[in-house]
C-alpha positions as CSV (number, residue, x, y, z in Angstrom):
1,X,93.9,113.6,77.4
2,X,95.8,115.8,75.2
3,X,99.2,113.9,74.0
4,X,99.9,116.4,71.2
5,X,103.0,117.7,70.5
6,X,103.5,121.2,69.0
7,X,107.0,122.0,67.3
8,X,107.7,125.6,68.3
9,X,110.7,127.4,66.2
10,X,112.6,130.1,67.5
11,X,115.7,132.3,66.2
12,X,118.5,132.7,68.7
13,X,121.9,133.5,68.9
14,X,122.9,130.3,71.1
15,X,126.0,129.9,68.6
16,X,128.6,127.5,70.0
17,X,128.5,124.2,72.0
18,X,129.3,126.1,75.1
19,X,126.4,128.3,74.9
20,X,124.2,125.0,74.5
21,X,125.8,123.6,76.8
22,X,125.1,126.4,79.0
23,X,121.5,126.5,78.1
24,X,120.8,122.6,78.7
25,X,119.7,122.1,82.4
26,X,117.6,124.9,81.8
27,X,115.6,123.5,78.6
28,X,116.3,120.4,80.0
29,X,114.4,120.6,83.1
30,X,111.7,122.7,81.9
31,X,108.0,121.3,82.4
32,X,106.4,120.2,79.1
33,X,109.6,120.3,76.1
34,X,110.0,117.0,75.2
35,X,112.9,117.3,72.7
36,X,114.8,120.3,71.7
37,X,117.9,121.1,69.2
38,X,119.5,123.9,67.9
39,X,120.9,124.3,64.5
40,X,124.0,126.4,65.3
41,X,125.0,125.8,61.4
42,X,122.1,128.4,60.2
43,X,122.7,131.9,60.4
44,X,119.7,132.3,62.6
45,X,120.7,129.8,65.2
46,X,117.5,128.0,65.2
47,X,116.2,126.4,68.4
48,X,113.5,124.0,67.2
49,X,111.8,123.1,70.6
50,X,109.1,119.7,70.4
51,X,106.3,120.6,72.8
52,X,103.7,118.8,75.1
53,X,102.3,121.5,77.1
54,X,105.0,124.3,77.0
55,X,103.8,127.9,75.7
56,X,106.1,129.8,73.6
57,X,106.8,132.4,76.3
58,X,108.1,129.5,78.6
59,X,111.0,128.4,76.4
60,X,111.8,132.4,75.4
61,X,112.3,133.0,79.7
62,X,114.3,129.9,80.1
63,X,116.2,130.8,77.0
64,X,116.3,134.6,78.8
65,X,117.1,132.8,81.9
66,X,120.4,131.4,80.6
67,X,121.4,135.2,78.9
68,X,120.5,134.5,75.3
69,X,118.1,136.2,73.0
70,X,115.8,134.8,71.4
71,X,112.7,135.4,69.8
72,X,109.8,133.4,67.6
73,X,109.7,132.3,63.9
């Protein structure tokens, strides 16, 4: 059994509380993230996502999904 977990970094331009707030259910719910943050304090809006199973396409369409861009580090 496989109980890795992969730390997947992505630059977004979630900027604000209310765009993380509008992007939580979505991140939240998905199958296999098991802790996520973004660092709206960097330039690059960071999304740092902690993985168990999630490919890096998965978080970019939920992160589509909720109207942001975003793309990997």
């Amino acid at each position: 059994m496989n109980n890795t977990t992969e730390s997947l970094r992505f630059k977004t331009n979630i900027n604000c509380s209310g765009c993380v707030a509008k992007v939580s259910p979505l991140l939240n719910e998905a199958e296999g993230i098991s802790q996520w943050s973004v660092d709206t304090g960097n330039k690059d809006k960071i999304l740092t996502v902690q993985t168990s199973g999630i490919a890096p396409e998965g978080v970019i369409k939920k992160v589509q999904e909720a109207g942001f861009k975003i793309e990997q580090l």
